[in-house]
C-alpha positions as CSV (number, residue, x, y, z in Angstrom):
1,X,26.2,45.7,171.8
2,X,25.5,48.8,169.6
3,X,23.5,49.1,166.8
4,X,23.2,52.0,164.6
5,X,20.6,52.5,161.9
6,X,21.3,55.0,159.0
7,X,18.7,56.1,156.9
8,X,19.6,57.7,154.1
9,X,17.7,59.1,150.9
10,X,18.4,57.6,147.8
11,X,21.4,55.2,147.3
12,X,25.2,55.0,148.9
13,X,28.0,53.7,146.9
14,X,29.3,50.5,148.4
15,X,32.5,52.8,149.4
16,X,30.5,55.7,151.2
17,X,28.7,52.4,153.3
18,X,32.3,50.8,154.4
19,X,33.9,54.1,155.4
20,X,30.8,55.4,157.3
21,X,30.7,52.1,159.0
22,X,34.4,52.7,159.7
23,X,33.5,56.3,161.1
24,X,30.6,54.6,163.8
25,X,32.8,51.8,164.6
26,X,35.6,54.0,165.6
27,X,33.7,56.8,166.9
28,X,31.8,54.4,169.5
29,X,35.4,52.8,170.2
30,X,36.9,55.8,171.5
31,X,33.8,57.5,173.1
32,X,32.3,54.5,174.8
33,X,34.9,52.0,174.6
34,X,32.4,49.3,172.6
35,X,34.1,46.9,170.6
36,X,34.1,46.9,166.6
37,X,33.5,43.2,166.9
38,X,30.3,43.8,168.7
39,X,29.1,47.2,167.0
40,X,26.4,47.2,163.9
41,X,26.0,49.0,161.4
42,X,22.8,48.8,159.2
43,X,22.2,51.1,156.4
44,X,18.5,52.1,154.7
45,X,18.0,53.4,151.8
46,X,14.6,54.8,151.1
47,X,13.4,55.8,147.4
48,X,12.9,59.9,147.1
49,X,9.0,59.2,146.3
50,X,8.9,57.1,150.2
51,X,10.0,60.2,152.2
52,X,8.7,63.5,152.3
53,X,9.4,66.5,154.6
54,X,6.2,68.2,155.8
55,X,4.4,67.7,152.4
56,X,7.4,67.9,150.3
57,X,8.6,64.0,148.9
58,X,12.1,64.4,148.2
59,X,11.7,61.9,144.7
């Protein structure tokens, strides 16, 4: 059973989630021959001001 975290800065459309999902689903199909039924997908969205690189926040 996969599971796949994305953590993303800022906010996805509902659109950019579904064919992103799609993209995992399929890719871990046909690479590792897991099922879509049993693949999961789980998208974070962090403010700007939550996550910095080094001591740069990106918000």
């Amino acid at each position: 059973m996969p599971y796949v975290s994305v953590r993303v800065v800022g906010k996805l459309s509902k659109d950019q989630k579904q064919k992103i999902a799609t993209d995992i689903s399929d890719s871990l199909l046909r690479h590792a021959n897991k099922s879509k039924d049993h693949t999961y997908v789980v998208f974070d969205e962090v403010a700007g001001e939550n996550w910095a690189q080094g001591e740069k926040l990106f918000g």
